[in-house]
SEBADO-44622 format. One record per residue (C-alpha): residue in one letter; x, y, z. Coordinates in pm, whole numbers, plus 50000, padded with zeros to 5 digits. Layout:
N
+------+-------+-------+-------+
| code |    c1 |    c2 |    c3 |
+------+-------+-------+-------+
|    A |     X |     Y |     Z |
...
+------+-------+-------+-------+
***
This chain:
454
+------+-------+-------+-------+
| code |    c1 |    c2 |    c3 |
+------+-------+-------+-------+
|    X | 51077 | 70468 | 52787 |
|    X | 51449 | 70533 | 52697 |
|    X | 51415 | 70659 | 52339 |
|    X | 51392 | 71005 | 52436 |
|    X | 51692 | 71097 | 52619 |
|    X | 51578 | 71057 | 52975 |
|    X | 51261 | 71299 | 52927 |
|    X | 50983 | 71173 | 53113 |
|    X | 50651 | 71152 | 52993 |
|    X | 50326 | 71073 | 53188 |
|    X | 50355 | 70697 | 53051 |
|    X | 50671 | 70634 | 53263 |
|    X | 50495 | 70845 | 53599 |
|    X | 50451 | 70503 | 53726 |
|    X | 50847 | 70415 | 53734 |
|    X | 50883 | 70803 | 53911 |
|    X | 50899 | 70529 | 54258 |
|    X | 51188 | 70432 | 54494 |
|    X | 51294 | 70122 | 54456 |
|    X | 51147 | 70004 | 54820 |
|    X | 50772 | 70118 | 54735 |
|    X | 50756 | 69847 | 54462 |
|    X | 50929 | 69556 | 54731 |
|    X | 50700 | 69700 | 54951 |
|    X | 50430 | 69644 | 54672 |
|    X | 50521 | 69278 | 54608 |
|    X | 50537 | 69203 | 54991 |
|    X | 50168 | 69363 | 55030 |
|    X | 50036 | 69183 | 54733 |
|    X | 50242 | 68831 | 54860 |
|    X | 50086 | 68841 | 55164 |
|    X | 49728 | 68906 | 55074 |
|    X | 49771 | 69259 | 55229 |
|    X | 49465 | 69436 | 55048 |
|    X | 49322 | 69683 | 55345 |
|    X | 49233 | 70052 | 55258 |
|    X | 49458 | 70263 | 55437 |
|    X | 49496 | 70632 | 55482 |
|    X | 49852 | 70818 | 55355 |
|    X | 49872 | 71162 | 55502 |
|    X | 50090 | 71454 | 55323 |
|    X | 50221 | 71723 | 55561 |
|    X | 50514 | 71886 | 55703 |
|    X | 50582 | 71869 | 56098 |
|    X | 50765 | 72220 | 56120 |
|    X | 50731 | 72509 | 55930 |
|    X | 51106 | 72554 | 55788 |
|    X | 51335 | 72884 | 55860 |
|    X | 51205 | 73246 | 55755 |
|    X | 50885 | 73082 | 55664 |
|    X | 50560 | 73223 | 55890 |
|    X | 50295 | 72956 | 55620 |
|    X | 50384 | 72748 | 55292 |
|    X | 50156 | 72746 | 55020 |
|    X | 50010 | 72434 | 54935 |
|    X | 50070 | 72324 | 54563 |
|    X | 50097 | 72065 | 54286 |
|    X | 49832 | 71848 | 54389 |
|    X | 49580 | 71920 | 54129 |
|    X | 49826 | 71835 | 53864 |
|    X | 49929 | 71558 | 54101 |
|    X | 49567 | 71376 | 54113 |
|    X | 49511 | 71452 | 53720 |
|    X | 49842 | 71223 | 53649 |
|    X | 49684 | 70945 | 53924 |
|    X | 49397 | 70926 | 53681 |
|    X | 49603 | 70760 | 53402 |
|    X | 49870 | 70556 | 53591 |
|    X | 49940 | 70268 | 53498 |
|    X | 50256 | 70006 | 53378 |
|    X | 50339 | 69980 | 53025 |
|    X | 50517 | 69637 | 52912 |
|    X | 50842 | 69826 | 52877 |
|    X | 50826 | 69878 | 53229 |
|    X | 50722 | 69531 | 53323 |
|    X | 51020 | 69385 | 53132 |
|    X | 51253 | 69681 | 53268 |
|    X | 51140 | 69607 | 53619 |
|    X | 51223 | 69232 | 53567 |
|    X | 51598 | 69309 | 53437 |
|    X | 51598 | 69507 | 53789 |
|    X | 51571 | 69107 | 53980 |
|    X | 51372 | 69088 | 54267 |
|    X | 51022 | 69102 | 54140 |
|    X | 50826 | 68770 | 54049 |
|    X | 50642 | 68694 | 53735 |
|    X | 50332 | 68675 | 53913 |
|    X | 50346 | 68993 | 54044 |
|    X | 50475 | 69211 | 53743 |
|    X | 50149 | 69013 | 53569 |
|    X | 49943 | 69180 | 53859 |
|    X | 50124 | 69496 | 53776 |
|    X | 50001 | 69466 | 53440 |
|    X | 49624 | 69520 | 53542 |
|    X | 49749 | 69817 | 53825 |
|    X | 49500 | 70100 | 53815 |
|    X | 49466 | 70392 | 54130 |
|    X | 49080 | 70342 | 54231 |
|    X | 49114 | 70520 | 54577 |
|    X | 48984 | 70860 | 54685 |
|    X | 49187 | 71181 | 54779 |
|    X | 49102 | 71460 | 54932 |
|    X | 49334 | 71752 | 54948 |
|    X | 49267 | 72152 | 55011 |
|    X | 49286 | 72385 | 54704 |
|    X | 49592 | 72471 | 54539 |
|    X | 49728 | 72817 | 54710 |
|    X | 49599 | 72747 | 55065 |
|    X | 49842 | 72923 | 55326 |
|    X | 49902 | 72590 | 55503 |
|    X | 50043 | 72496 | 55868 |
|    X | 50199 | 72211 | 56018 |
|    X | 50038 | 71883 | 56048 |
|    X | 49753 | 71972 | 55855 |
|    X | 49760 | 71736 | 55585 |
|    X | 49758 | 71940 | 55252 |
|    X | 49643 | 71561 | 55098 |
|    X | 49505 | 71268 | 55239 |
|    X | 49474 | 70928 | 54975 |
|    X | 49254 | 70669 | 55097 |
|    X | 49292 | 70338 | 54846 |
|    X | 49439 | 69989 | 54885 |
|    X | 49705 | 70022 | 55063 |
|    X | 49941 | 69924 | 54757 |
|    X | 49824 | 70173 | 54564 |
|    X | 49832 | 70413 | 54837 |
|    X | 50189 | 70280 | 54945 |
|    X | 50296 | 70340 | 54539 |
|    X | 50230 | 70739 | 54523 |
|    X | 50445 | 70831 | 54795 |
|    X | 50739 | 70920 | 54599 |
|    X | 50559 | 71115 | 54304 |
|    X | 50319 | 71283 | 54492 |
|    X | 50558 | 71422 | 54758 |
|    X | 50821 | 71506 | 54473 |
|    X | 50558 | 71716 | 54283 |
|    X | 50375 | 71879 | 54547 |
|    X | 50692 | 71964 | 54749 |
|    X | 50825 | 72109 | 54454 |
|    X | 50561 | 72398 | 54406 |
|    X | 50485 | 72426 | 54740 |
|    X | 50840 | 72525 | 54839 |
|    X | 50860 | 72754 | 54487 |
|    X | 50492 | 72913 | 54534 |
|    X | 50583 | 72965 | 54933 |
|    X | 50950 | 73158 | 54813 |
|    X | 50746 | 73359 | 54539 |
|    X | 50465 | 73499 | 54722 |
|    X | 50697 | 73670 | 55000 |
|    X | 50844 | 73840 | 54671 |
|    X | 50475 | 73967 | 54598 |
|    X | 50421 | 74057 | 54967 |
|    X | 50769 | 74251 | 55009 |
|    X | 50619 | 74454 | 54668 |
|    X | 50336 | 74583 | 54764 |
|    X | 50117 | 74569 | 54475 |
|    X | 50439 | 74658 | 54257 |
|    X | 50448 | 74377 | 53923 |
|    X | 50719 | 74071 | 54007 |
|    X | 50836 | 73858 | 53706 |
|    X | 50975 | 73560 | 53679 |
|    X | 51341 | 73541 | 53514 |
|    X | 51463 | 73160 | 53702 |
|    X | 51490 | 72981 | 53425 |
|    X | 51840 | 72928 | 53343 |
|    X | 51965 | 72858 | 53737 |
|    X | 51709 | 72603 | 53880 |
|    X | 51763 | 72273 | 53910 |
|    X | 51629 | 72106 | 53610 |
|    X | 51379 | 72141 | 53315 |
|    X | 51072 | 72006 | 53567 |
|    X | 51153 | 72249 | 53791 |
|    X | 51150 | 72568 | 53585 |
|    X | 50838 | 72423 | 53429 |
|    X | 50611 | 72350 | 53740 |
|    X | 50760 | 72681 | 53846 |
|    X | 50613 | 72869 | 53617 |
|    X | 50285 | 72734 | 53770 |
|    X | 50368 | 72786 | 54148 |
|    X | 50490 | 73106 | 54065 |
|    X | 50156 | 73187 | 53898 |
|    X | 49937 | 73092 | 54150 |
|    X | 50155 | 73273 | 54425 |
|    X | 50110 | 73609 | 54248 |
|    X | 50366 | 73675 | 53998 |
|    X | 50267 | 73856 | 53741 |
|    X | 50448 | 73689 | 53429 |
|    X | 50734 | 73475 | 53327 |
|    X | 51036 | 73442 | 53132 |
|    X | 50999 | 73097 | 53040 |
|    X | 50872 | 73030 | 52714 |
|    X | 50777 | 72672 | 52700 |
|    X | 50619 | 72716 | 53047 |
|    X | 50385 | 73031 | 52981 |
|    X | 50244 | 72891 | 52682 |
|    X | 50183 | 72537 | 52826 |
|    X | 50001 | 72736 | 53125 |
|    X | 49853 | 73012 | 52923 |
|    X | 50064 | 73238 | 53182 |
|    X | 50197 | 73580 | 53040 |
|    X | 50559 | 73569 | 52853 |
|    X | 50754 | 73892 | 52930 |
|    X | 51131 | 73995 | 52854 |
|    X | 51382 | 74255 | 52740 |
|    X | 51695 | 74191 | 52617 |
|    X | 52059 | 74046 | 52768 |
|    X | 52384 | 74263 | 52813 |
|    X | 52510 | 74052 | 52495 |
|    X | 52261 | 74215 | 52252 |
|    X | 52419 | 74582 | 52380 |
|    X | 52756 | 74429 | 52350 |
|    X | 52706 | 74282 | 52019 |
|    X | 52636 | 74602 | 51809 |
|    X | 52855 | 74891 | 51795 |
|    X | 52727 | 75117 | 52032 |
|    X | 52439 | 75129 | 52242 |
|    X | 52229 | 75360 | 52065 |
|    X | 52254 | 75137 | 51807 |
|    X | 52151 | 74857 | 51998 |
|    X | 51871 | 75027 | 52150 |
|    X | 51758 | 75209 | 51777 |
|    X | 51765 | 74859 | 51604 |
|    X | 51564 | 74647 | 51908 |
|    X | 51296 | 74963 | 51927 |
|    X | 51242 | 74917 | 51574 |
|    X | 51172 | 74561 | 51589 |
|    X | 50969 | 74560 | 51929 |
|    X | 50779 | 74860 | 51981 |
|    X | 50666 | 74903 | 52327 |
|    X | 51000 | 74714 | 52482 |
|    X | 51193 | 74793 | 52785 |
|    X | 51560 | 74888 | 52715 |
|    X | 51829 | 74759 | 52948 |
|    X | 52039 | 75101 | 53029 |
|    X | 52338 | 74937 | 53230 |
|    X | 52602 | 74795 | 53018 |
|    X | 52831 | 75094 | 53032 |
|    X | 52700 | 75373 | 53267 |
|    X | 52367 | 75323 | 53363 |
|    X | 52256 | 75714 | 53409 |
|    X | 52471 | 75741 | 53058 |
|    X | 52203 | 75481 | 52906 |
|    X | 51901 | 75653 | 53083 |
|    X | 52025 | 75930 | 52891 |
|    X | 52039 | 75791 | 52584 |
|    X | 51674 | 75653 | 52608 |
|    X | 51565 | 75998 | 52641 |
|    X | 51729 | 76128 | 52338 |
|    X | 51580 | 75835 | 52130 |
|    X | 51234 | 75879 | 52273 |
|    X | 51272 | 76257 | 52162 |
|    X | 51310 | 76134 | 51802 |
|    X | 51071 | 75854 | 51784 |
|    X | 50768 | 75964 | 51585 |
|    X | 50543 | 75780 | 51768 |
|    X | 50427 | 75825 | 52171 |
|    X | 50476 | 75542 | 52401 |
|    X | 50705 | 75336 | 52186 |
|    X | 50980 | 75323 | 52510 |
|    X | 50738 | 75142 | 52709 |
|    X | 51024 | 75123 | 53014 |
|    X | 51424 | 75069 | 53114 |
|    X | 51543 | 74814 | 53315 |
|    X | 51853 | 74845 | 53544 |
|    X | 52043 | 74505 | 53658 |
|    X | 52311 | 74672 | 53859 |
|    X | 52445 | 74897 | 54110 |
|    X | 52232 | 75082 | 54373 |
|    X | 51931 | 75046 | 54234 |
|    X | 51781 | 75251 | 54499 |
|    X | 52001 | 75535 | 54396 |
|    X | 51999 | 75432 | 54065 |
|    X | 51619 | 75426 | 53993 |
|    X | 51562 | 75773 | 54190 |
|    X | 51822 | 75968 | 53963 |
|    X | 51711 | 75782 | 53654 |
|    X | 51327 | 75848 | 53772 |
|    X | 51418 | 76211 | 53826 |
|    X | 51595 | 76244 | 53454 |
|    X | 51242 | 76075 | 53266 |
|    X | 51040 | 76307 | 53418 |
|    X | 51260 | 76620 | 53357 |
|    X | 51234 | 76482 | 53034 |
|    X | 50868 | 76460 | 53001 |
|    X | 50907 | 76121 | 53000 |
|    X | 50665 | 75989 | 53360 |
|    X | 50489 | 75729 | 53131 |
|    X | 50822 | 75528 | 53106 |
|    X | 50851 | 75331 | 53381 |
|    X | 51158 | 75191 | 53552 |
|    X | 51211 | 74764 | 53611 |
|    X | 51487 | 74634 | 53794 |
|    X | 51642 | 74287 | 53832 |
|    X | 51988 | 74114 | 53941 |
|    X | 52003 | 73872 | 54277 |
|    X | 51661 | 74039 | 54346 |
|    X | 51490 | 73856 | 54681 |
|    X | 51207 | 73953 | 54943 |
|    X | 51408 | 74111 | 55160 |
|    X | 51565 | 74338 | 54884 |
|    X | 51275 | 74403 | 54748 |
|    X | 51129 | 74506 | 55063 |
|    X | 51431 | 74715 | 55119 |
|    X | 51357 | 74894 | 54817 |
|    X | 51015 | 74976 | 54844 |
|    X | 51044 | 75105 | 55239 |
|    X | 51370 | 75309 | 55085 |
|    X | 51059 | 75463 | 54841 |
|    X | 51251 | 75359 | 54501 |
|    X | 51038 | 75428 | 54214 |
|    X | 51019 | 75100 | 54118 |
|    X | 50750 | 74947 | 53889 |
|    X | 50821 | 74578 | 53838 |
|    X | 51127 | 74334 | 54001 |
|    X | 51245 | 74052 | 53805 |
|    X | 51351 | 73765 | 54037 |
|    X | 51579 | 73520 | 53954 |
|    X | 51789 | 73229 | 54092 |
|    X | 51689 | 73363 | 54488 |
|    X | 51332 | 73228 | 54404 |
|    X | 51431 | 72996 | 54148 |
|    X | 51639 | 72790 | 54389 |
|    X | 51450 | 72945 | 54734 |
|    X | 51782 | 72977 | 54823 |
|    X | 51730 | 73059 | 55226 |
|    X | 51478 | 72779 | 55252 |
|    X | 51553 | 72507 | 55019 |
|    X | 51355 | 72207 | 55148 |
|    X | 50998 | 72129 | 55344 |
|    X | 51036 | 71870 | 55596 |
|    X | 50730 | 71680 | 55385 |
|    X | 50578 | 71327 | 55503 |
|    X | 50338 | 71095 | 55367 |
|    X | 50271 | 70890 | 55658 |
|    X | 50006 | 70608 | 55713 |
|    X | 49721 | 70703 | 55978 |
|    X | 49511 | 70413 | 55923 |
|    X | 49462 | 70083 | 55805 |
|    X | 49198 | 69841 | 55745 |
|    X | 48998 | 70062 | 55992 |
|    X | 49236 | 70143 | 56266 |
|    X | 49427 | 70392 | 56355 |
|    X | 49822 | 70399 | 56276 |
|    X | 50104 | 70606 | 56461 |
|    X | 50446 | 70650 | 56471 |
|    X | 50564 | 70716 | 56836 |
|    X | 50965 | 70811 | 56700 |
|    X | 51108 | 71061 | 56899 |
|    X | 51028 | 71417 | 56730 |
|    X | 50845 | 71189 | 56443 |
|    X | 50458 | 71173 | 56635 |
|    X | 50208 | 71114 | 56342 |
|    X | 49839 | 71167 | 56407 |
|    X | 49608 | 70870 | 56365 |
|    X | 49298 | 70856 | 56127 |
|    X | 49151 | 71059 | 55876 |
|    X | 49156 | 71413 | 55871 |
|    X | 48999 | 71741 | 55872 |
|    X | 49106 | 72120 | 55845 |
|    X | 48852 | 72382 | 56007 |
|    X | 48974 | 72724 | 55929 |
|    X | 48862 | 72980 | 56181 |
|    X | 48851 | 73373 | 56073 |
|    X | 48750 | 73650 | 56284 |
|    X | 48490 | 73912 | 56276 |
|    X | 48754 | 74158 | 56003 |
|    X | 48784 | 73838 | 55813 |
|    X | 49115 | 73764 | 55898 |
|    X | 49268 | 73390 | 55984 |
|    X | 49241 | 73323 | 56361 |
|    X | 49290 | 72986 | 56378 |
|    X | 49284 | 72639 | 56253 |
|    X | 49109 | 72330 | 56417 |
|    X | 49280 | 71979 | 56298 |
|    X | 49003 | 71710 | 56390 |
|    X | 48890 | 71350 | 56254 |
|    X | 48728 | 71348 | 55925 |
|    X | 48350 | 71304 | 56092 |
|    X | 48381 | 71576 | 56337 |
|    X | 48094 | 71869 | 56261 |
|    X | 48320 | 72220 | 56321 |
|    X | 48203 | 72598 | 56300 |
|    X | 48501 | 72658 | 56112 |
|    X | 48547 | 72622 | 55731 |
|    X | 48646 | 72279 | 55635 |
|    X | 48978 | 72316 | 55386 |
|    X | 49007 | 71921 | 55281 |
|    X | 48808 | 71838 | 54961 |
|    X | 48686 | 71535 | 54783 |
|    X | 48899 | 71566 | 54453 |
|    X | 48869 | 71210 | 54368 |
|    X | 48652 | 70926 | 54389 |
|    X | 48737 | 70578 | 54268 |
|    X | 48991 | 70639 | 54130 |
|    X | 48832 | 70921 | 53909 |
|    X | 48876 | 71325 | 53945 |
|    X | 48542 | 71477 | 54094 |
|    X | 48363 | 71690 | 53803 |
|    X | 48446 | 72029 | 53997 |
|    X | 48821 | 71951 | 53999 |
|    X | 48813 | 71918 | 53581 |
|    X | 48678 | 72283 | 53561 |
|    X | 48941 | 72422 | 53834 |
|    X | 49173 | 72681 | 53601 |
|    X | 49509 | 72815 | 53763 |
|    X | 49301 | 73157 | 53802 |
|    X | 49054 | 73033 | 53987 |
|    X | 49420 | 72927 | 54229 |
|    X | 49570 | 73207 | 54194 |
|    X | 49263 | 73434 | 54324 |
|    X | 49194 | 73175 | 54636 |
|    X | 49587 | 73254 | 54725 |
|    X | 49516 | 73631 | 54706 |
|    X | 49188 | 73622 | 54905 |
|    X | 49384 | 73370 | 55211 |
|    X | 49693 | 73534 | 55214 |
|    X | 49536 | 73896 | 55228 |
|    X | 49327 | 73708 | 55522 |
|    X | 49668 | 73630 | 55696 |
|    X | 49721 | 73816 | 56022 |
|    X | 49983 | 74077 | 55967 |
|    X | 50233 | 73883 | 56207 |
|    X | 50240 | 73564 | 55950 |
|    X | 50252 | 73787 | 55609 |
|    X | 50577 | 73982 | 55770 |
|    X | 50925 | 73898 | 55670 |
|    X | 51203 | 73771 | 55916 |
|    X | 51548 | 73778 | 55843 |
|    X | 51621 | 73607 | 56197 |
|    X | 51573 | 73238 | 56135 |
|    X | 51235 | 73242 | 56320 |
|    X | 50909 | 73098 | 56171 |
|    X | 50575 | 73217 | 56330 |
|    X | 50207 | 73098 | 56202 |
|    X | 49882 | 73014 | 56288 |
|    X | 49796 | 72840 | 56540 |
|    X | 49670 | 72437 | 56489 |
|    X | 49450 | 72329 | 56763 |
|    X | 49374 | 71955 | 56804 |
|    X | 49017 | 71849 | 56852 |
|    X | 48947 | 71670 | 57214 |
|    X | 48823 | 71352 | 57030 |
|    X | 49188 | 71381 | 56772 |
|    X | 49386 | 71409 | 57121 |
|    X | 49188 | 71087 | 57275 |
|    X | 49198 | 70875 | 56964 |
|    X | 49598 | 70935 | 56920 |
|    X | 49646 | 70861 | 57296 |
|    X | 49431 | 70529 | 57228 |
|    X | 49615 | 70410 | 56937 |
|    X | 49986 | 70508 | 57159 |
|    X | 49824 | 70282 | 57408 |
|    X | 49797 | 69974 | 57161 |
|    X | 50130 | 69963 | 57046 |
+------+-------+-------+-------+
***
């Protein structure tokens, strides 16, 4: 558990707890506390310049809830911690997740209080994920909702992924690459995480490899050589200078096509691209095409594109990396029922609704989202029901196993295309608009009934 340096692996998921979940454990388990209950995850307000997030993480969530369990390292390490009786880090020993969950696919444009997960087990078991599950699946949800804006504001334009070296930790850039994936992007920096999701690898080369030969041309000559078909950064020194440049090695290449693009990481870039754009095709040169980076965001990118720059592909950085405008989801995993009745929380701003859930997505006759329906689980609904079975018993359903991160990433397309125009456009004003949530008659009489018991 601590051999390798503090690198997790899925062994030590079940330690990946607050300390309170486990006294809650031994309390639950003390008092002969064994009742299914019902953990909702959702948000209660959709946070600043955010119109929808995109619900993610919970398919790699559930596939880790299939294996958890408590090695004897972390028996004996939990013991060293005080606290926790023999008795019940022996029970520990024999701790396995049999509950259900159901959750809506990975890259649903979600709103709030529609649970994006409900887990339905014992209720230590249930009581147990909190922690991991809303770590992991607010972590790509709040990447995948920054990185699709970046694919909206582009209009059909390629976005890559360059976040690597600025976000906050190796489990971040690596689930990134994921989110990012399934939001739209079209390929990543990231090494380790492209090949571990068989998700394109793209790059070109850093201001160091320019500044580390003696001239450009020579740096450009000697990386052409090596990489055919690359992209040459032209903005070390003078940007137009190195568009220049390009040309006059393209002229003596032998071969068509082996200057596949440039990319420019400062300056106007709206300026920048048109002049450059203008000097490649005086040149003969329109099958080069032109890819920009440096603090790139939505609203720059939308900037660019209604300023008719012409752009190709952005390269987005720490803005998405570290969703730097929006950098938390007010996430919850809150208990709506146990034993078979319904739980609330009547804290001021804090309402939870009671029971088990259900997500009817309404669209209208263009096929566009009108609105959503929350009810009770057992409700019948016109709409489309979003909540899933995507385990049972402990045990991921058979369709979940053949779910690939394409099959994601062309659900987000379809939903988000199916977004009203309103929700898909960008605010730079602080205000959040989406769909609208209606509650189901017999969802607004149970919560008042289980208000009136407490």
């Amino acid at each position: 558990m601590f051999s390798n340096g503090g690198w997790m692996s899925q062994e030590d998921i079940a330690l990946l707890t607050d300390l309170y979940e486990l006294r809650m454990l031994q309390s639950y388990w003390e008092t002969g506390m064994h009742g299914r209950a019902v953990f909702s995850l959702h948000f209660r307000e959709l946070p600043p310049e955010r119109n929808f997030i995109l619900a993610c993480g919970q398919t790699e969530v559930i596939r880790h809830l299939e294996r958890l369990s408590f090695e004897e390292e972390h028996l004996k390490a939990l013991h060293s911690l005080g606290g926790f009786k023999d008795e019940f880090l022996t029970w520990l020993r024999d701790f396995r997740f049999t509950g259900d969950v159901h959750a809506v696919p990975e890259g649903t444009p979600i709103f709030p209080h529609e649970p994006i997960l409900e887990v339905e087990a014992p209720i230590a078991e249930a009581q147990l994920l909190e922690s991991f599950v809303m770590n992991q699946v607010h972590l790509q949800s709040l990447l995948a909702s920054k990185a699709v804006r970046t694919v909206l504001a582009a209009e059909g334009r390629g976005v890559v992924d360059f976040g690597l070296r600025r976000m906050h930790g190796a489990d971040a850039a690596l689930r990134g690459v994921r989110a990012y994936w399934i939001a739209g992007l079209d390929a990543t920096s990231n090494v380790l995480g492209g090949l571990h999701y068989q998700v394109p690898v793209a790059g070109t080369m850093a201001h160091s490899y320019i500044q580390a030969h003696q001239d450009e041309d020579a740096a450009f000559e000697h990386f052409l050589r090596l990489y055919p078909g690359t992209i040459l950064l032209v903005d070390t020194y003078d940007t137009l200078e190195g568009v220049r440049k390009v040309i006059e090695l393209a002229k003596r290449s032998s071969t068509e096509g082996l200057i596949s693009g440039i990319r420019l990481d400062s300056g106007d870039l709206s300026s920048l691209s048109k002049q450059a754009r203008l000097l490649l095709d005086e040149a003969g040169l329109d099958d080069i095409k032109i890819f920009v980076s440096g603090g790139l965001n939505e609203f720059k990118i939308a900037q660019l594109v209604e300023g008719g720059a012409p752009i190709d592909s952005f390269g987005v950085g720490t803005d998405v990396g570290c969703s730097k405008d929006s950098p938390m989801i007010d996430l919850v995993y809150k208990l709506t029922e146990y034993d078979g009745e319904g739980r609330t929380k009547a804290s001021p701003g804090k309402h939870i609704l009671p029971g088990r859930k259900q997500v009817y997505r309404h669209y209208d006759t263009d096929g566009r989202i009108d609105f959503d329906r929350l009810t009770l689980r057992d409700e019948a609904d016109s709409g489309t029901p979003l909540l899933q079975p995507v385990m049972k018993d402990g045990q991921v359903v058979d369709d979940m196993r053949l779910e690939r991160l394409d099959q994601a990433r062309d659900y987000c397309r379809r939903e988000v295309q199916a977004l009203p125009d309103s929700v898909k456009r960008l605010s730079s004003l602080g205000v959040s608009a989406g769909i609208e949530v209606r509650l189901s008659d017999k969802l607004k009489a149970f919560d008042e009934a289980v208000l009136k018991k407490i």
